[in-house]
N, C-alpha and C positions, 0 to 999 in steps of 0.2 A: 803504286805508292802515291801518297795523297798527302804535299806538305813536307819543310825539314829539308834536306841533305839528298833524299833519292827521292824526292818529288818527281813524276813520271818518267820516273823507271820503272819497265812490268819486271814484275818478279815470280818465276817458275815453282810454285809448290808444287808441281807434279808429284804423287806419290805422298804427298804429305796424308794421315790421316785429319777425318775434320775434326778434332777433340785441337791437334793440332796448329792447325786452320787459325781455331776461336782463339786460339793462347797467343799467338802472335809470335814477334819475330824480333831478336837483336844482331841488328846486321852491320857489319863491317863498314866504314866510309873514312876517307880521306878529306870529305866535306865536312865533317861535325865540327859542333863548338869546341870542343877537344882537338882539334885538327887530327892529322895522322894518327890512326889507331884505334879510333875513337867510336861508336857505337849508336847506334840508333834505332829509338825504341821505338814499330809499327804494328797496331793489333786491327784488326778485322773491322771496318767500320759498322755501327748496330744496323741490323735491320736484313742481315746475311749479307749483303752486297759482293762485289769483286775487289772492294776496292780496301789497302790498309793504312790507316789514315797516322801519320806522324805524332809520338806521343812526346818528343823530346831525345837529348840527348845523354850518354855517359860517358865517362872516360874509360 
């Protein structure tokens, strides 16, 4: 994670298909501008990389 609330934390897709992969992820955090509960949006930086770069937050 690249950026945001889980900025280097690695994150285990193991298992994920890559259609998957490309669509990204909203993931759980106690860190968000939402504080508790709150969600954060990371998809796939261009270019294929490892890396999934912080898009923002939701409640």
């Amino acid at each position: 994670m690249v950026g945001g609330p889980l900025g280097g934390v690695l994150f285990d897709a193991t298992g994920w298909m890559p259609q998957e992969i490309a669509t990204g992820a909203t993931l759980m955090t106690e860190l968000g501008q939402f504080d508790a509960g709150s969600r954060a949006l990371y998809g796939l930086r261009p270019g294929g990389t490892h890396r999934w770069d912080w898009g923002g937050d939701v409640p």
